[in-house]
C-alpha positions in Angstrom: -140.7 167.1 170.2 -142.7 165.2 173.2 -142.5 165.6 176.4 -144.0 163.4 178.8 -145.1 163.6 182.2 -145.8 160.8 184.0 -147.6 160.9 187.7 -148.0 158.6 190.3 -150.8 157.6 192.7 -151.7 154.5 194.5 -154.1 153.6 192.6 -153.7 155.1 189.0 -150.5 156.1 186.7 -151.1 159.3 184.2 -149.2 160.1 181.6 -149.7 163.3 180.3 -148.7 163.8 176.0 -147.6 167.3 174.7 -146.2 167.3 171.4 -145.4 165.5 168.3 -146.1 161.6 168.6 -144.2 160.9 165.5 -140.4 159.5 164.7 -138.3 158.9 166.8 -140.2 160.5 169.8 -142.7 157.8 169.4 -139.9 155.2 169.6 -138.7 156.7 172.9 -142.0 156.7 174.4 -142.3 153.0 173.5 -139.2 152.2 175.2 -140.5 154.5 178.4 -143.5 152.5 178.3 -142.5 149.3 178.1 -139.5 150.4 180.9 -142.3 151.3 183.5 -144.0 148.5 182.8 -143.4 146.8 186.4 -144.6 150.8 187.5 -148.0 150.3 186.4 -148.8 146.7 187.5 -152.2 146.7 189.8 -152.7 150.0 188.9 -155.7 151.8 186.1 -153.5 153.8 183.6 -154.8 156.7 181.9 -153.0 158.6 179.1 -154.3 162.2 178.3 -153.1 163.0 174.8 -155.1 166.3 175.1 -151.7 168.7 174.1 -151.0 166.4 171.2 -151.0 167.9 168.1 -149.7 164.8 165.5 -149.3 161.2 165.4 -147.5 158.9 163.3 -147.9 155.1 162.2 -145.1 154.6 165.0 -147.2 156.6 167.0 -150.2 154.9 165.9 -148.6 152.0 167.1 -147.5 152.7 170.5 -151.4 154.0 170.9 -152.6 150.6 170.1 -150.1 148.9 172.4 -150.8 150.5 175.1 -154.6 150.2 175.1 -154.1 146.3 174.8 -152.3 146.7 178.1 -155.3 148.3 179.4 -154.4 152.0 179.2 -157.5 154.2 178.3 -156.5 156.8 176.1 -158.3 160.4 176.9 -158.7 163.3 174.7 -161.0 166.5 174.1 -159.9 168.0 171.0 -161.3 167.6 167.4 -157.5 165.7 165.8 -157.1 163.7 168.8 -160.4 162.7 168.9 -160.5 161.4 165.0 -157.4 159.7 165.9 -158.9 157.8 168.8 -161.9 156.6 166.4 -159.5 155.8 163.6 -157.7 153.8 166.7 -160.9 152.4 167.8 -162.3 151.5 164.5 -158.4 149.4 163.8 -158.8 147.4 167.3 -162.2 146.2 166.8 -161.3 145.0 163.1 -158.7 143.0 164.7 
């Protein structure tokens, strides 16, 4: 399961993770991202994936798209922070 929580300010959107990012939960967080697309426009996005606890390839996937539409991904733990690297290490291969 994932829920997510998405707030509003002038100037920034945050969506907060907690969960799974795997499956089909990951396929319905794409489809809420790219939905509030027009949302975000003008706006710094920040996505706290602290309350994460897996990730997919899907998942993987919707990371990566989101940070080449500018989102910065946060995190504190020890998982989530491999998993940023690992994310990092992809996009700059690319």
């Amino acid at each position: 399961m994932l829920r997510t929580m998405i707030t509003d300010t002038p100037f920034e959107q945050k969506w907060v993770l907690q969960g799974r990012l795997c499956g089909q939960w990951a396929v319905d967080l794409k489809e809420k991202w790219e939905n509030m697309k027009s949302t975000r426009t003008g706006r710094k996005c920040v996505i706290d994936l602290e309350d994460v606890i897996s990730v997919d390839n899907k998942g993987e996937i919707i990371l990566r798209e989101m940070v080449s539409e500018g989102a910065a991904l946060i995190a504190s733990g020890v998982y989530m922070k491999y998993v940023l690297a690992s994310l990092n290490d992809q996009l700059k291969a690319v």
